[in-house]
N, C-alpha and C positions, 0 to 999 in steps of 0.2 A: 116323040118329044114335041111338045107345045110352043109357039112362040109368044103363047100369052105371059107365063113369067117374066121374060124378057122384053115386053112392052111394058108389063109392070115396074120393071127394074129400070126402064129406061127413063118410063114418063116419073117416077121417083126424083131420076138424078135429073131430069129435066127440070121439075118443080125446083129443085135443093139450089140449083146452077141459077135457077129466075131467080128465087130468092138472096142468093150472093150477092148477084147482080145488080138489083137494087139496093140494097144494104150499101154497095160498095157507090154508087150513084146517088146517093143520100151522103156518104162520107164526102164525097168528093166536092159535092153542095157544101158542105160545110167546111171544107178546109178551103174550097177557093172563097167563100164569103170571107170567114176570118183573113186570111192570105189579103184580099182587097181592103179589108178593116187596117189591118196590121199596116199593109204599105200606107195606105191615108195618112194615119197616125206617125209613122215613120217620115214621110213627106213634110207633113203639117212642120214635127222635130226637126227638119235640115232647112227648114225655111225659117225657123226661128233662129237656130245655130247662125244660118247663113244672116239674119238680119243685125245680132248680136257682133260678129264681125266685123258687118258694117259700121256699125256703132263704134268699135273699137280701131277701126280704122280711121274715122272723123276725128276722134281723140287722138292718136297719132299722129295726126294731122295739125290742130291746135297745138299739139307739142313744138313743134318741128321750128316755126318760129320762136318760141320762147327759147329754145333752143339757143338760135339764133343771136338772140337779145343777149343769154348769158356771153355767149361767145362774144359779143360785139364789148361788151361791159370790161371780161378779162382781157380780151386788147388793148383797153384804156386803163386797164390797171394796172399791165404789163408798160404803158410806157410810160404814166406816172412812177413807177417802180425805178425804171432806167432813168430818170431824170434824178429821183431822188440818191438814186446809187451813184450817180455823177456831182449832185449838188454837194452831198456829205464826202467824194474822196477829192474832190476841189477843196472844201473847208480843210481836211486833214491836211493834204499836200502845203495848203498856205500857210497851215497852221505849224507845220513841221519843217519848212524856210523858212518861215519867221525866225523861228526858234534858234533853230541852227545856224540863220545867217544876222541876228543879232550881236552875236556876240566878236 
């Protein structure tokens, strides 16, 4: 028996193996290219996100005072309220001795 089929059959799957080989070293160029593309893009996306937040935190920011203001406003409305609820159960009360201690 020869060992030439068996070099034949070797150098075969040697060629076939080179061949994978590079196919799979070609795939691989291309999926970490895309891979680097994709994260860019992905990156570029969370720096805009992240600038957008910012944004919207300035405005929460601006708020916080106005806020503020209303607060400070219903306090003074709350004690003109209690003046008024005191000035109309004064008039009542005088208004209702009068009455009753008129006669």
């Amino acid at each position: 028996m020869s060992a030439q089929p068996f070099e034949t059959a070797f150098s075969q799957i040697g060629d076939r193996l080179n061949s994978i080989d590079r196919r799979l070293d070609s795939l691989e160029q291309r999926v970490d290219s895309r891979f680097a593309q994709l994260s860019g893009q992905l990156e570029a996306r969370f720096g805009q996100i992240d600038s957008r937040f910012g944004q919207v935190d300035a405005r929460f920011g601006q708020l916080e005072p106005r806020f503020g203001q209303i607060d400070a406003r219903f306090g003074q409305l709350d004690v003109r309220m209690n003046w008024l609820i005191g000035i109309v159960v004064g008039t009542w009360i005088t208004t209702i001795l009068t009455i009753l201690l008129h006669h």
